[in-house]
C-alpha positions in Angstrom: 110.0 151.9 77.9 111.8 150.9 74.7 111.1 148.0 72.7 113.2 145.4 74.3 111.9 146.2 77.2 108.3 146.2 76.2 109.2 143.1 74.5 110.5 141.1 77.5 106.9 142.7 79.5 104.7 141.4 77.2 106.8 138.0 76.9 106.5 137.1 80.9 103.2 138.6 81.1 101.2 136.4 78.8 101.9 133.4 80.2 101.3 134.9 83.7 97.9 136.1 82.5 97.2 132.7 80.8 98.1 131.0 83.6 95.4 132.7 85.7 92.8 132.1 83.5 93.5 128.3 83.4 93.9 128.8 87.1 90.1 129.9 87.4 89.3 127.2 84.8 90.6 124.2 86.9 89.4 125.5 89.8 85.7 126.5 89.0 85.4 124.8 85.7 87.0 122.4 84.7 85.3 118.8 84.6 85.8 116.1 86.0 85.3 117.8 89.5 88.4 116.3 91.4 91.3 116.9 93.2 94.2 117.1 90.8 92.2 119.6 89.0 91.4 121.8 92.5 95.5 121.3 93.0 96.5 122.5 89.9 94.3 125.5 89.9 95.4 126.8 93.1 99.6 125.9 91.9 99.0 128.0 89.2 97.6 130.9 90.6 100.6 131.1 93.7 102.7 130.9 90.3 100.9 133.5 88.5 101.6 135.9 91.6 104.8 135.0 92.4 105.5 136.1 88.4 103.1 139.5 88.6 105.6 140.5 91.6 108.6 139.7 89.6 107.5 141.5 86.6 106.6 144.9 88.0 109.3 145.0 90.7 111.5 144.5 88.1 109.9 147.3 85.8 109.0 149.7 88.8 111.9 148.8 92.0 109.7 151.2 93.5 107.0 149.2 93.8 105.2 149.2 97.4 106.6 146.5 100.0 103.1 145.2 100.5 102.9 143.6 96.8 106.4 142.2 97.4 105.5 140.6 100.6 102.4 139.3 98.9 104.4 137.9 95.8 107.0 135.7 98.1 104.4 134.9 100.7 102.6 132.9 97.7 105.9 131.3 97.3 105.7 129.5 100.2 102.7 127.4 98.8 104.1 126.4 95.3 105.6 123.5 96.5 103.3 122.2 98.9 100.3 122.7 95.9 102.6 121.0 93.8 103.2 117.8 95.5 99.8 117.5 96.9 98.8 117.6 92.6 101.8 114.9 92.0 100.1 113.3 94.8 96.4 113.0 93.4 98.2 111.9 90.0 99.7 109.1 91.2 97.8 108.2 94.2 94.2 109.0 93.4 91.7 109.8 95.9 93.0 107.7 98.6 94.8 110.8 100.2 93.2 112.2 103.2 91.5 116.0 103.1 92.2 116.5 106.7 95.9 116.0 105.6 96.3 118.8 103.4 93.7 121.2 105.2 95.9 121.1 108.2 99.2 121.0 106.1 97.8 124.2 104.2 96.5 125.6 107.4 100.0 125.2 109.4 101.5 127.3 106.6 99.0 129.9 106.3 99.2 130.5 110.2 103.1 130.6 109.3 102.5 133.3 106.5 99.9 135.3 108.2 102.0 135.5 111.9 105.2 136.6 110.0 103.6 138.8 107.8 102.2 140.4 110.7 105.3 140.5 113.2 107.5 141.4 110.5 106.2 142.9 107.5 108.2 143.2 104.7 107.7 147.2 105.2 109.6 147.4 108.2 111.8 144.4 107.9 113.1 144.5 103.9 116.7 143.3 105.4 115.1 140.4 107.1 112.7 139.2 104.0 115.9 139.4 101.6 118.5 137.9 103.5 116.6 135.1 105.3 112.9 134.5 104.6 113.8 134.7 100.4 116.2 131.5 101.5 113.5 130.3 104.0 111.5 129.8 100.9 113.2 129.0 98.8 114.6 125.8 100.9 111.0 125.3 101.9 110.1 125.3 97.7 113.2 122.8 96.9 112.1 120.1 99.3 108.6 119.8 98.4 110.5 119.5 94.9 112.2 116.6 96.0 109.4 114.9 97.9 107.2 115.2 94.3 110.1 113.7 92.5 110.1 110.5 94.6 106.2 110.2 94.4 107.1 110.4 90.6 109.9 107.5 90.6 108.1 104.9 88.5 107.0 107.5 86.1 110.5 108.9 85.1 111.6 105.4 85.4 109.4 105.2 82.5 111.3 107.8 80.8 114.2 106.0 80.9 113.2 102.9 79.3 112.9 103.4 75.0 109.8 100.9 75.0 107.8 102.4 77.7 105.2 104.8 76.8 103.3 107.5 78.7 99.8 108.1 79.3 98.3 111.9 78.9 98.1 111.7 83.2 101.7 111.1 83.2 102.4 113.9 80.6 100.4 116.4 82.3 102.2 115.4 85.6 105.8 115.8 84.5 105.3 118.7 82.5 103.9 120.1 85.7 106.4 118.9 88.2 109.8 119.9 85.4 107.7 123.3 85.0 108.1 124.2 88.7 111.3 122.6 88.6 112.4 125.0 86.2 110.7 127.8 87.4 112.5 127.3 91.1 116.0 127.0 89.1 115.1 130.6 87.4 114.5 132.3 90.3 117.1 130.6 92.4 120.0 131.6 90.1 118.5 134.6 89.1 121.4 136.7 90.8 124.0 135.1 88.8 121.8 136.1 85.4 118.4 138.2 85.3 115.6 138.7 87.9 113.2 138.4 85.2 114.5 134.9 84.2 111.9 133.7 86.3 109.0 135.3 84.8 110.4 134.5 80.9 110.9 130.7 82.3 107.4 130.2 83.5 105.6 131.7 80.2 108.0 129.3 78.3 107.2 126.2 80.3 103.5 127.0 80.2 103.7 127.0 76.4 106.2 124.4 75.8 103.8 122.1 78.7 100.7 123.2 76.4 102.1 122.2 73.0 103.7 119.0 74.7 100.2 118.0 75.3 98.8 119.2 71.9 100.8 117.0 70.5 100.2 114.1 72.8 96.5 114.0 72.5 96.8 114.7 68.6 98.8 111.4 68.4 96.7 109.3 70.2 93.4 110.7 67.9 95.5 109.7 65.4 96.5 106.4 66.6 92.3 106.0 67.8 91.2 106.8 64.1 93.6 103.9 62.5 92.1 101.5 65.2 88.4 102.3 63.5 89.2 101.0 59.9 89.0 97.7 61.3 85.3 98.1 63.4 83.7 96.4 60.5 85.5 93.6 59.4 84.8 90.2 61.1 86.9 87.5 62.0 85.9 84.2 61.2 83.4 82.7 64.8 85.9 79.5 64.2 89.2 81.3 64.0 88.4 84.4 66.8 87.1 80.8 69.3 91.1 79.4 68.4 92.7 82.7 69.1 90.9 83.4 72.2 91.5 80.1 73.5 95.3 80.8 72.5 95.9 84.3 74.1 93.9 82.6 77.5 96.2 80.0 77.4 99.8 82.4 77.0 98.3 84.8 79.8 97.5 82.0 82.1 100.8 80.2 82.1 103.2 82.8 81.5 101.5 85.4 83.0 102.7 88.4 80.0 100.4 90.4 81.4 102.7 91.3 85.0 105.0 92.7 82.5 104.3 96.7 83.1 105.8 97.7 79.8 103.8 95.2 77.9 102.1 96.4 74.5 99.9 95.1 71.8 102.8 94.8 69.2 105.1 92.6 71.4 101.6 90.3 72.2 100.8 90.2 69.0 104.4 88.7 68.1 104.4 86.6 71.3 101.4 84.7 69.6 102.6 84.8 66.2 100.0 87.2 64.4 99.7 90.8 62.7 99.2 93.3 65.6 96.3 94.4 63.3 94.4 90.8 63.7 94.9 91.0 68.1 93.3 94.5 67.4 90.4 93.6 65.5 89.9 90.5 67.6 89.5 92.7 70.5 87.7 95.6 69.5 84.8 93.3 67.3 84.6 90.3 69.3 85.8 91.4 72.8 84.4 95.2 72.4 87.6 95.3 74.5 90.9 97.9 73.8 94.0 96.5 75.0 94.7 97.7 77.8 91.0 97.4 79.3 91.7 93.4 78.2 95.0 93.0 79.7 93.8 95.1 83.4 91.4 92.3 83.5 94.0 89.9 83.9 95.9 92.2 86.1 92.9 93.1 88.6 91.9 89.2 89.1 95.8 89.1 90.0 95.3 92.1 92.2 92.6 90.1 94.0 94.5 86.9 94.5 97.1 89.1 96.4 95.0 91.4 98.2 93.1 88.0 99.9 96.7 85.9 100.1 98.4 88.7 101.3 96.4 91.6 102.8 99.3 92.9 104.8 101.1 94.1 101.7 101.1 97.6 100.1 99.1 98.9 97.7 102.0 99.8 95.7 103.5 96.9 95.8 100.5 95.1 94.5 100.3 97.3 92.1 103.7 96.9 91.0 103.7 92.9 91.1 100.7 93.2 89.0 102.4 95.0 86.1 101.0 98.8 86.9 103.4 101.8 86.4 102.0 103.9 88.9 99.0 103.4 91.9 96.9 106.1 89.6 96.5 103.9 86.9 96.1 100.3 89.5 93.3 102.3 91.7 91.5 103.6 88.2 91.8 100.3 86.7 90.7 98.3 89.8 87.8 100.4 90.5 86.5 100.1 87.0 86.5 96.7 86.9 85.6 95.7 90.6 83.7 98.9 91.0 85.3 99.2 94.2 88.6 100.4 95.6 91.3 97.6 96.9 90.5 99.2 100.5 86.9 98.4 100.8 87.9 95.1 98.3 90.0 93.8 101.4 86.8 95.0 103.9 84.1 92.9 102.3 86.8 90.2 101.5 
C-alpha cells in the first residue's frame, strides 16, 4: 500500500472508529438516559458499518459477499434511526415506543427474509442493480421526512436574528451529516467509492468542532452574565422595573414573539441590556428565557383550556416556541406536567 493510499485508509477510518466508540457511549453511557441519545447511538453504529464495508471493499474487491451484504443491509436503517432521532429532538417523549418497535421490526423482517432468499453470495447482480437503489430510495425519503420535522429549525437559519440552541445544533449537524453522507455514496460512481467513507469522518469532525465551539461560546457568554451576581439594584427601582416589564408583557404580549431576546427587551423598555440582566438574575433568580417561558406557558394554558381541540404545535407556535422540543421541556418544567395530562386534569 503506498502512502496515498495509506493516507486516504487511515483518513475514513478514524472517524469510522470514533464513531463507534461514541456509538457505544450514547447507547450504554451516556446521561441523561433518553431516547435521542439511544437513536443516535444506534444511527451511528449502521453508519460506522456502512463505512467499514466501504473502506475494505474498496482496499480488498475481494472481500467476501457476506461483509458486503452486511454493510448495505445496515443501510437500510440509517434513515429510519435518523428521523426517529430528529423526531425525539423536536418532539420529545411524546412519540410512541410501539411505533418505532414495529417500524424497526417491519424492516428487520425485510432485511432478514431477503438476505435469506437472496444472499448477496448468489445474487451479486440483483444487490447491485436493484437492492443498492432499493436503499438508497428507501435512505432519501426518510431524508426528506426528517427535513420537514426540522422546518421551523432551518427556518431559523434563515432569519440573521434567530439563534440556535445546542439541541438544535446537535440536530442539524446530524440530519446535514447523513445528508451528506447519502450524497457521497449516491454519486460515488460519477467520483470515488471512497467519497463516502472521507465524507463521514469529515462531517463527524466538522459536527464535533461545530459543537465545541457552540458550547465554548455560551461558557463564555455564562461567565460575563456572573460579573453582575453581586451587585444590587436599588428595592425602589427593581419594584418600578418589574412593574414596567409586567406591564409591556401584559398588553403587548413581546413575549409570542419566538425570536425575541434580551437585547431587543431591554431596548423595548428603554434600559442597558446589562440592568434587565441583573434585575433578573439578583432579584428574579430568573435567566431570560426561564422568565419569558413563564409568560409563554400561562399563555399555553389559556389555549390548551379555550381551545383543546388544537395542536400541540400550533400552541406551541402561537405561543412564541421554535420547535415542540423546547414548548414540551419548557411546559413541563414549569407546570411539572405535559400539555397532554395538563388538558386531562383540566
Amino acid at each position: 500500500m503506498n502512502l496515498d493510499n495509506k493516507l486516504i485508509f487511515f483518513f475514513s477510518a478514524i472517524g469510522a472508529f470514533n464513531s463507534i466508540v461514541l456509538s457505544i457511549y450514547f447507547l450504554f453511557i451516556a446521561k441523561p438516559i433518553n431516547k435521542s441519545n439511544y437513536f443516535l447511538g444506534a444511527l451511528l453504529a449502521v453508519l460506522s458499518i456502512r463505512v467499514w464495508k466501504s473502506l475494505f471493499f474498496y482496499f480488498n474487491p475481494e472481500l467476501s459477499k457476506n461483509y458486503l451484504q452486511i454493510g448495505l443491509s445496515a443501510c437500510f436503517f440509517i434513515g429510519p434511526f435518523l428521523y426517529f432521532y430528529i423526531k425525539s429532538k423536536t418532539q420529545g417523549d411524546k412519540q410512541s415506543n410501539k411505533f418505532f418497535y414495529s417500524h424497526i421490526s417491519l424492516f428487520l423482517l425485510i432485511i432478514l427474509g431477503v438476505g435469506f432468499l437472496y444472499p448477496y453470495q448468489k445474487n451479486a447482480e440483483l444487490w447491485g442493480n436493484y437492492f443498492y437503489k432499493i436503499i438508497n430510495y428507501q435512505w432519501v425519503l426518510y431524508i426528506l421526512a426528517s427535513a420537514f420535522l426540522l422546518k421551523s429549525t432551518l427556518r431559523k437559519i434563515l432569519i440573521k436574528k434567530a439563534k440556535l440552541n445546542y439541541n438544535e445544533i446537535w440536530a442539524l449537524s446530524v440530519f446535514f451529516g447523513v445528508l451528506i453522507i447519502w450524497t457521497a455514496y449516491y454519486t460515488a460512481s460519477y467520483t470515488s467509492y471512497i467519497s463516502g467513507a472521507l465524507s463521514f469522518s469529515f462531517v463527524f469532525y466538522l459536527s464535533i468542532l461545530l459543537l465545541f465551539y457552540k458550547r465554548k461560546k455560551d461558557f463564555v457568554i455564562s461567565e460575563k452574565k456572573e460579573k453582575y451576581v453581586n451587585i444590587q439594584i436599588d428595592e425602589n427601582e427593581a419594584q418600578k422595573l418589574k412593574q414596567k416589564i409586567t406591564s409591556i408583557l401584559n398588553e403587548e404580549k413581546l413575549y409570542k414573539n419566538a425570536n425575541l431576546t434580551l437585547p431587543i427587551f431591554a431596548k423595548k423598555l428603554n434600559i442597558r441590556p446589562q440592568l434587565l440582566s441583573q434585575f433578573l438574575n439578583n432579584n428574579l433568580s430568573k435567566s431570560f428565557s426561564q422568565f419569558i417561558n413563564e409568560y409563554r406557558i400561562e399563555e399555553a394554558k389559556h389555549l390548551l383550556k379555550t381551545h383543546p381541540n388544537l395542536k400541540i404545535e400550533i400552541i406551541a407556535e402561537k405561543c412564541g416556541f421554535n420547535s415542540n422540543s423546547t414548548f414540551y421541556t419548557a411546559f413541563k418544567k414549569v407546570t411539572n406536567t405535559t400539555p397532554a395530562k395538563y388538558i386531562r386534569n383540566k
